[in-house]
N, C-alpha and C positions, 0 to 999 in steps of 0.2 A: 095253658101257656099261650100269650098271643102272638101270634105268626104272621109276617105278611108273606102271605102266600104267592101274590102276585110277583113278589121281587126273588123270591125264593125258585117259583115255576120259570122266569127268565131265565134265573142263573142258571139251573139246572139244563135248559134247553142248550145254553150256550157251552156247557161243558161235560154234560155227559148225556145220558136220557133216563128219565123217568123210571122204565123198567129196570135198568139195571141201576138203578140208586135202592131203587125199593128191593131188588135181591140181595144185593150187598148192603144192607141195613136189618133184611131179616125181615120184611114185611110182605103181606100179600100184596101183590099188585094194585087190585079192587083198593082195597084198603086206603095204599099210599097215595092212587088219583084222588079218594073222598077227604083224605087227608086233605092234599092239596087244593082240592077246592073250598075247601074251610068248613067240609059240612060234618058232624058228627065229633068225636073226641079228636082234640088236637093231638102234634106230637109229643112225645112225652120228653123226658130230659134226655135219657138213654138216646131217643130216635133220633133228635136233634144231634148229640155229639157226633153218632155213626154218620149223619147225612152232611154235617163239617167236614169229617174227614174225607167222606167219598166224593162229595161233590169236585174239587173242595172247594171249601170257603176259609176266606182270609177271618181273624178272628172280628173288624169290624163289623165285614157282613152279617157274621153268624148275628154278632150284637144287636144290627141294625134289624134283623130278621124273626128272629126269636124271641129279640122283646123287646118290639114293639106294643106300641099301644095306641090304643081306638085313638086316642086325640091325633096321633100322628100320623096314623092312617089317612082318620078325618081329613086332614090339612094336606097331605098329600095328593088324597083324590080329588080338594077343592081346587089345588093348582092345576091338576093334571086337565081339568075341567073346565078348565081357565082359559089354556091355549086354544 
């Protein structure tokens, strides 16, 4: 599933923390940082619902976040690279 991790690791900083997203989702700590940084298997549908609700996130975010895709990515980091 493609994730932007980048807009996901903001939100999370701004409303709860990391560690405890990844306890209340049920995942290793290790795990949910490699998660978050995009290396290794992404999250799965289950992870994703659980980190909706804990986070939380509004359902467009989850949308904008979840599933995403590389083009949009793409063009996000073109602009972000722009300013």
């Amino acid at each position: 599933m493609p994730v932007d991790v980048e807009r996901l690791d903001e939100i999370i900083e701004q409303r709860n923390t990391k560690q405890r997203v990844a306890e209340l989702i049920g995942v290793n700590r290790s795990t949910f940082y490699r998660k978050l940084k995009g290396e290794g298997k992404g999250f799965s549908v289950e992870e994703a619902q659980k980190i909706t609700a804990v986070v939380p996130l509004s359902g467009e975010e989850a949308v904008q976040i979840f599933l995403a895709t590389k083009s949009q990515k793409r063009y996000k980091r073109n602009i972000i690279n722009q300013l």
